[in-house]
C-alpha positions as CSV (number, residue, x, y, z in Angstrom):
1,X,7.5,7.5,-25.6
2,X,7.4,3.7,-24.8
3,X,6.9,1.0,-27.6
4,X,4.4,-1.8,-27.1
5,X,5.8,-4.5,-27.7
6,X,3.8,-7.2,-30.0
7,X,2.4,-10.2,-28.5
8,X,4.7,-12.6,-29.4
9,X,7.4,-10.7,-28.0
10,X,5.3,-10.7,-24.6
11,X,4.8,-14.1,-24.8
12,X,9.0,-14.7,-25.1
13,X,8.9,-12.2,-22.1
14,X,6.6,-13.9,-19.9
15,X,8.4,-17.1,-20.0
16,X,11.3,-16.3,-17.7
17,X,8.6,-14.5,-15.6
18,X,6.3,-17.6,-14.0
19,X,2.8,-16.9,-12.9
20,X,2.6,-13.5,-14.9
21,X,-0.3,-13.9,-18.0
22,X,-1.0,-11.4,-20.9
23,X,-4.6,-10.5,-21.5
24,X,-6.4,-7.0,-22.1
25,X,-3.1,-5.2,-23.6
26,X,-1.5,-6.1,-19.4
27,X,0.1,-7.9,-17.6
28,X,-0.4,-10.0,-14.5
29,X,-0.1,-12.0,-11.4
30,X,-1.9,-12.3,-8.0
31,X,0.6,-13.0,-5.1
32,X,-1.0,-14.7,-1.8
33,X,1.3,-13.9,1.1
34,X,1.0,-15.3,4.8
35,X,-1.0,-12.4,6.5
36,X,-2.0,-8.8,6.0
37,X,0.9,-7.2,7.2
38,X,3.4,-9.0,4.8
39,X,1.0,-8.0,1.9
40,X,1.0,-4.7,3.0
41,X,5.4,-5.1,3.3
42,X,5.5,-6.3,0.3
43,X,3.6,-3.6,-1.7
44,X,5.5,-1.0,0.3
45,X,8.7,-2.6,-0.9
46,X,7.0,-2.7,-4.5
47,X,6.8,0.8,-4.2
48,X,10.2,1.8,-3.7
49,X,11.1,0.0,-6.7
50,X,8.5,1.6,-8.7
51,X,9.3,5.3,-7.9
52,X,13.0,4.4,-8.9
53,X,11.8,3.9,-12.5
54,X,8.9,6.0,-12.0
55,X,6.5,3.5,-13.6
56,X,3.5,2.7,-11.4
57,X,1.3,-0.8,-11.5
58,X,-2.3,-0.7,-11.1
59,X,-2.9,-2.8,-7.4
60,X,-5.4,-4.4,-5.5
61,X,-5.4,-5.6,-2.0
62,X,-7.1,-8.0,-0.2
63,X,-6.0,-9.5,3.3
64,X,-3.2,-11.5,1.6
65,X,-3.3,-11.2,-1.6
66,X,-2.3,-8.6,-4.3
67,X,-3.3,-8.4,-7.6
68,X,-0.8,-6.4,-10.5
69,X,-1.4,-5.4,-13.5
70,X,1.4,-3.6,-15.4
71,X,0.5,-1.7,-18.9
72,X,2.6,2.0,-20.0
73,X,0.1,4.3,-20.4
74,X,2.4,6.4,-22.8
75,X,2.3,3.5,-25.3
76,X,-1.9,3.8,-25.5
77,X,-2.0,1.4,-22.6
78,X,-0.3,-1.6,-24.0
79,X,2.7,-3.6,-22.8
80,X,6.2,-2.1,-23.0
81,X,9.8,-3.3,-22.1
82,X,9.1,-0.9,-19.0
83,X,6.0,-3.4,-17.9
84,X,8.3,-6.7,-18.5
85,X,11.8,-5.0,-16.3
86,X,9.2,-3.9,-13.9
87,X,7.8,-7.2,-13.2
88,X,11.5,-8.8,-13.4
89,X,11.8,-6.4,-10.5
90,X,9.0,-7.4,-8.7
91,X,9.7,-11.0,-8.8
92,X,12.8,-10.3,-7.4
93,X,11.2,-8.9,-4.0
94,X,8.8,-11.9,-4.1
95,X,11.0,-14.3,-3.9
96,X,13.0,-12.3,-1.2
97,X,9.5,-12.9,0.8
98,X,9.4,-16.7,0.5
C-alpha cells in the first residue's frame, strides 16, 4: 500500500514540476496542445507510460486540451510518491511535444 505524502512534502514536489497545483487530496495540470489529434497523441503516449507503472490518472479531453488529475487510490485517494514520478513522467512526454 502507497503512503500519502503530507502537504508540505507535495508542495517540495510540485516545485520541480511547473504548472502542476495541489488541491482536493490531487494533483494537477491542464495541457493545451495545437489541435485534436496531438491531444489525442499525447494521451496515447501518456498511456503507455502509465500501464508501465500501472498507475492510472483520472483525464479529460476537450479539442486540445487535457486535464490530469493524479491521486493513488490505495492510499484513501491522497497524493503518493507514485502521483509525483508519474507526473515527472508526463512532463517528460510534454515537453517531447513542444
Amino acid at each position: 500500500m502507497s503512503v500519502p505524502l503530507t502537504e508540505n512534502q507535495i508542495q517540495e514536489a510540485l516545485a520541480s514540476l511547473p504548472g502542476w497545483a495541489f488541491a482536493d487530496d490531487a494533483i494537477s495540470k491542464t495541457y493545451r496542445l495545437g489541435s485534436f489529434t496531438e491531444a489525442i497523441g499525447f494521451i496515447t503516449e501518456m498511456a503507455f507510460a502509465c500501464e508501465r507503472v500501472n498507475h492510472h490518472p483520472e483525464l479529460s479531453n476537450v479539442y486540445s486540451t487535457v486535464a490530469i488529475r493524479l491521486c493513488t487510490h490505495d492510499a484513501g485517494g491522497k497524493v503518493t510518491e507514485k502521483d509525483i514520478n508519474l507526473a515527472g513522467e508526463i512532463e517528460k512526454i510534454a515537453k517531447k511535444r513542444r
